[in-house]
C-alpha positions as CSV (number, residue, x, y, z in Angstrom):
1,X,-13.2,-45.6,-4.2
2,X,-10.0,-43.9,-2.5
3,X,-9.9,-40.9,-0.7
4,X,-9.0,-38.7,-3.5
5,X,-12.2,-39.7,-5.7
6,X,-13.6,-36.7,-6.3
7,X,-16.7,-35.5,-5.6
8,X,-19.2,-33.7,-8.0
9,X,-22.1,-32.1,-6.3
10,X,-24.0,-29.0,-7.2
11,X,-21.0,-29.0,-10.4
12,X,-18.2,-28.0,-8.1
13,X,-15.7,-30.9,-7.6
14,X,-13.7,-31.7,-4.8
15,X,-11.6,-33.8,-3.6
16,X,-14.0,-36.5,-0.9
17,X,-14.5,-35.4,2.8
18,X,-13.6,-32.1,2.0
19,X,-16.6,-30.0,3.6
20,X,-17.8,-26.8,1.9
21,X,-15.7,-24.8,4.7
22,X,-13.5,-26.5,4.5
23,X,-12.8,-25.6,0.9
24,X,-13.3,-21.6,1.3
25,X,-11.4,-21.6,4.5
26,X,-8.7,-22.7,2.3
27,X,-9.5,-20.3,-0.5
28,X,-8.9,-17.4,1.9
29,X,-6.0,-18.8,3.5
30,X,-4.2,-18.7,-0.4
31,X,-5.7,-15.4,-1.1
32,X,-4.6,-14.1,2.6
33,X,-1.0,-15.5,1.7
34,X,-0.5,-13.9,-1.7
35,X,-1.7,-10.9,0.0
36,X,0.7,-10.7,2.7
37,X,3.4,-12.3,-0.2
38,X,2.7,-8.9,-1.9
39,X,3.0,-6.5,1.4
40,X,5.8,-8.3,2.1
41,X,7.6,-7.6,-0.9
42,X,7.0,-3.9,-1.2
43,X,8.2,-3.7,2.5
44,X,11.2,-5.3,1.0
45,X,11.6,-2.3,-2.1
46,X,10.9,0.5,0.7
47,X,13.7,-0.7,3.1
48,X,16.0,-1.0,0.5
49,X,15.2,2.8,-1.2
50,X,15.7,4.1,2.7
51,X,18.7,2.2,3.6
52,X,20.0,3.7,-0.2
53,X,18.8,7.1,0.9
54,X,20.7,7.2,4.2
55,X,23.4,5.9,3.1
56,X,24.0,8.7,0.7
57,X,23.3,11.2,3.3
58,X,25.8,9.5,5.4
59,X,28.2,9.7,2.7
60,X,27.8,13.4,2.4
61,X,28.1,14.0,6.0
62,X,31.9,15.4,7.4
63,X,33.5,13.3,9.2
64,X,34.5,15.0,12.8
65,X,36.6,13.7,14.9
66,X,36.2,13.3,18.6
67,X,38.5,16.4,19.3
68,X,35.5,18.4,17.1
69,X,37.7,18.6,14.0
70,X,36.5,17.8,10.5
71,X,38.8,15.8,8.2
72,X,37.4,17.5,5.3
């Protein structure tokens, strides 16, 4: 048998020398990592809208010049 015979006990199947632990450890690491995949990503949209939001109030801003002067 190789090392990727799989093992059916208790009618869950695994791949052989894989504990139990093992196994869930590695179910919350995925769900932990599609988690932080999805925080991640919303970060992402926020920073974007901001960035977008100042930049249009920088846009609107007069420009003054060092003497105090406004170019508009």
């Amino acid at each position: 048998m190789s090392a990727l015979a799989l093992s059916h006990t208790r009618g869950v199947a695994r791949p052989r020398g894989l504990s139990r632990v093992a196994i869930a450890l590695g179910a919350r690491l995925t769900r932990w990592g599609r988690r932080h995949a999805e925080l991640s990503a919303r970060r992402a949209v926020q920073h974007a809208e901001l960035t977008r939001e100042i930049d249009e109030r920088r846009a609107r801003l007069p420009i003054v010049l060092l003497s105090g002067r406004s170019l508009d």
